[in-house]
Steps between C-alpha positions, in 0.01 A plus 500: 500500500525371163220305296520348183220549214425319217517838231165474283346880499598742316643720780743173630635460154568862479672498842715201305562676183633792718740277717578358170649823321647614808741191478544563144279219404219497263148338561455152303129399494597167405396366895280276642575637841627820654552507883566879673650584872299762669642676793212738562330623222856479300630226295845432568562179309354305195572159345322344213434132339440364160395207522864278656655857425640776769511836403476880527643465831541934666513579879477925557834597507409701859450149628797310343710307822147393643518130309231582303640318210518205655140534651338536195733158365462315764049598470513441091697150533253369754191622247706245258531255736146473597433482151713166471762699236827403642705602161488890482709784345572856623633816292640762630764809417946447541396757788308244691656145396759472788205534760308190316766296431605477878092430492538114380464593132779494233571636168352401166614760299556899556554775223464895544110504522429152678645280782299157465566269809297206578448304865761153546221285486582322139741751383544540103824306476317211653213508325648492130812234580193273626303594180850414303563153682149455349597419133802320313678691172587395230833532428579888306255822503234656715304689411200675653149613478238706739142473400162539648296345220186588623424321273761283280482621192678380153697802569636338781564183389670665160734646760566185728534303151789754374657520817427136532714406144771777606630371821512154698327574799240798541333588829164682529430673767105527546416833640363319852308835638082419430456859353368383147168391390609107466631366829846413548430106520239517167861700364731242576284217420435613142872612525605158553238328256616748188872443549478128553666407166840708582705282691783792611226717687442570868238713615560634934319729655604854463522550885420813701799654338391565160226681346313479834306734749851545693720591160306647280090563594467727221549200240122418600363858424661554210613831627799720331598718730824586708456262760453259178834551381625436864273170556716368149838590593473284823328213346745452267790585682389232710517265244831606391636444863361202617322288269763543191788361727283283718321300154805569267331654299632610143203669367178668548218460251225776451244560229522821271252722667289712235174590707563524821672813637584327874627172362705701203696738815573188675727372188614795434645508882592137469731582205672743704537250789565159324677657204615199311294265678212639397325303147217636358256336263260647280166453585245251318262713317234400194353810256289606761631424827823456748397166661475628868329421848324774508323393155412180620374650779272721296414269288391229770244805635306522147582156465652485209610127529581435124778779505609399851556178360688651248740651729521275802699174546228181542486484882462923556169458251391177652477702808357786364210307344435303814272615759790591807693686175104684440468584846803703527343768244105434511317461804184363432 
């Protein structure tokens, strides 16, 4: 008789690391939640979520035919469903893809290391052509722009203003996953209040399918590694597939990336993808510093309001100074 068990000591996630490699597989300890199959004493199939994310699915290959698969698929949707997440994602290997595909999921995208299908519910070709019906162009370029702003910086807005006085419509997408220190409605609010004055500038939602938990988790740990490198082809292979087409989009934006090793890759991978598409701008710097989130965000903990003030649009240091903004970095 089989039971299920939700893997937490250190002998269960052995028993998963083990299925794992047998399937050629390798252990990601990026999860939330790891569910095995015990027959006996033996774990014959393992599954595991992060956050609306299925992966590191492995059944022993002495029990393959038994519909383990689908056991453990069928046990970690229901964990989603109880949890109210009816949007979820699931990667898997080109070995396995036919089996989940006949499973009510379809493709996103699929290169040698990754399959990346998602459920039907809200697929990605229905979520951006409702996000596109959402604004009206101007008549000649697009051009594009991903940012997190956590929080908006001049840097930002000297990169929205370029792109801005370059092109007649630009579209910023406003990484939607609440990873970073500022929430993403604080983002988008100060977003909105610091771009005002630029008339050609719409700022949507980034959606699940960019620089999220499901395309690329490793953008919030600031992690180089292999998997990294991996995480950044798909996310911006995405892009190039759907949302380039689906927005019209001409170009894509970024900032010159001198500091950060992470953000500096992804470019570098995004040349290779977008090629021609691809526009970078230098980054704003003074004597001492490149104007960055990450300053303002050490800054705001010594509270250092004259230089954030300095380096901030109005609204991002009338939030700072007010007592929500204070809250976010001192709790007194």
């Amino acid at each position: 008789m089989y039971r299920f068990v939700d893997c937490m000591s250190k002998t269960e996630l052995s028993d998963v690391q083990n299925l794992l490699i047998q399937n050629d597989l390798s252990f990601d300890d990026n999860v939330t939640q790891t569910i095995g199959i015990y027959d006996g004493e033996t774990m014959v199939a393992t599954g595991s979520l992060y956050s609306n994310v299925i992966k590191m699915i492995a059944v022993d290959t002495s029990h393959q035919g038994e519909n383990l698969t689908a056991m453990i698929l069928t046990h970690l949707i229901r964990i989603l469903n109880e949890k109210g997440i009816q949007k979820y994602f699931l990667f898997t290997t080109q070995k396995s893809k036919a089996f989940f595909l006949n499973y009510n999921f379809s493709l996103v995208y699929e290169n040698d290391f990754v399959v990346m299908l998602e459920n039907k519910f809200d697929t990605i070709i229905e979520r951006l052509t409702r996000l596109r019906a959402s604004i009206t162009y101007n008549r000649g370029t697009i051009a594009s722009i991903v940012m997190n702003c956590n929080p908006v910086t001049l840097g930002h807005l000297y990169l929205i203003e370029k792109c801005a006085s370059q092109n007649d419509n630009v579209i910023i997408f406003l990484v939607e996953e609440n990873k970073s220190v500022f929430p993403y409605e604080i983002r988008l609010e100060l977003l909105k209040k610091s771009t005002a004055h630029l008339k050609n500038v719409h700022i949507l939602p980034s959606t699940p399918y960019i620089i999220s938990t499901a395309t690329f988790p490793t953008y919030f740990l600031k992690e180089m590694s292999e998997r990294s490198v991996v995480y950044m082809n798909l996310d911006i292979s995405i892009f190039n597939k759907y949302f380039i087409p689906i927005f019209s989009i001409d170009f894509r934006y970024v900032g010159s990336e001198p500091l950060d090793p992470t953000t500096n890759a992804y470019n570098e991978t995004m040349k290779k993808i977008l090629k021609e598409k691809l526009v970078v701008i230098e980054r704003l710097r003074d004597k001492q510093n490149v104007v960055s989130a990450s300053l303002i965000r050490k800054l705001a903990v010594e509270k250092k309001y004259d230089m954030i003030k300095m380096y901030t649009p109005t609204p991002t240091y009338k939030f700072l100074k007010s007592k929500k903004g204070k809250a976010l970095f001192h709790h007194e």
